[in-house]
Backbone bond lengths (Angstrom), bond angles and torsions (degrees), N, CA, C in turn:
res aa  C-N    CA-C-N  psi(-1)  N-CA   C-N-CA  omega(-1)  CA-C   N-CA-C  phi
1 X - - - 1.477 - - 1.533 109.75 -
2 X 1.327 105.65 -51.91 1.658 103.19 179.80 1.582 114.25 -62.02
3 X 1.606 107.21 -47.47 1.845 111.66 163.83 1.786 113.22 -21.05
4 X 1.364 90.92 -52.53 1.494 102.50 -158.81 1.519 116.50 -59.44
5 X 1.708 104.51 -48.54 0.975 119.00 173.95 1.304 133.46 -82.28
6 X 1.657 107.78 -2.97 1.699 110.19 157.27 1.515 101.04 -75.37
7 X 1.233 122.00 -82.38 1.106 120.24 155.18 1.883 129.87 16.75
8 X 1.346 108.83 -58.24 1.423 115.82 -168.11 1.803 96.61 -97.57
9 X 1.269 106.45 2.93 2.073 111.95 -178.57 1.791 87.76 -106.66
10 X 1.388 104.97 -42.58 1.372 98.59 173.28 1.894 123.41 -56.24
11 X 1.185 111.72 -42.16 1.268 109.70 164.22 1.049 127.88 -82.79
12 X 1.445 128.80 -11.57 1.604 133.76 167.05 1.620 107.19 -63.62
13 X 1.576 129.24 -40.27 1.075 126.91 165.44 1.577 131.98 -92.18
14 X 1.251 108.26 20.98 1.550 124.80 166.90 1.575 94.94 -94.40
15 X 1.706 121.63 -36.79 1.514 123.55 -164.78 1.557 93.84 -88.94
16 X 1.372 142.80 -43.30 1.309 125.13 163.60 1.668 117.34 -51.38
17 X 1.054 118.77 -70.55 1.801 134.70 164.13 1.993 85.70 -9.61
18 X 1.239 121.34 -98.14 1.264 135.77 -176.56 1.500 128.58 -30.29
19 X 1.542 103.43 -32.57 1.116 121.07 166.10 1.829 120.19 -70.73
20 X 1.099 90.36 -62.41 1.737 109.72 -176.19 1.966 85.03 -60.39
21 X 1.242 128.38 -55.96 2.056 99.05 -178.40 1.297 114.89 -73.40
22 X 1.400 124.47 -13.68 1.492 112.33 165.69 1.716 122.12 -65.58
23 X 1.506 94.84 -45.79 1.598 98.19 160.40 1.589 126.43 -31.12
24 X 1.807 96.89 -74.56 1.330 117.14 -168.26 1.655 94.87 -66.36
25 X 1.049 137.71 -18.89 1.616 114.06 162.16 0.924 127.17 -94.42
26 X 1.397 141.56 -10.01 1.348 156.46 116.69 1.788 95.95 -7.21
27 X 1.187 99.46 -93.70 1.686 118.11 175.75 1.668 103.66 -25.55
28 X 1.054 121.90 -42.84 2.391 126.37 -161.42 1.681 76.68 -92.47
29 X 1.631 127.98 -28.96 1.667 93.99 -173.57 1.475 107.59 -105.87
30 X 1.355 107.88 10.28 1.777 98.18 171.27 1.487 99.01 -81.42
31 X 1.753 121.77 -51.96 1.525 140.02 171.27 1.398 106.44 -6.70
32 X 1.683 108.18 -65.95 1.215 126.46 -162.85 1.381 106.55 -64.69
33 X 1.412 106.65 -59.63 1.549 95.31 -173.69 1.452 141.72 -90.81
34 X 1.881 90.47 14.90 1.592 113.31 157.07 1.925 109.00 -82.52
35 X 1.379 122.82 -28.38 1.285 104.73 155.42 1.073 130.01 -85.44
């Protein structure tokens, strides 16, 4: 039970991690095509 639930905190911050570089490249291709 406890496995599980490190485990399921472990993938909650792989899904933030993933989130926050989709952003920030989102963010480098708006950059770009404002210059």
């Amino acid at each position: 039970m406890l496995k599980d639930v490190h485990s399921g905190e472990e993938l909650v911050e792989m899904r933030c991690d993933h989130v926050l570089e989709r952003h920030e490249s989102l963010v480098t291709d708006e950059d770009k095509s404002g210059k």
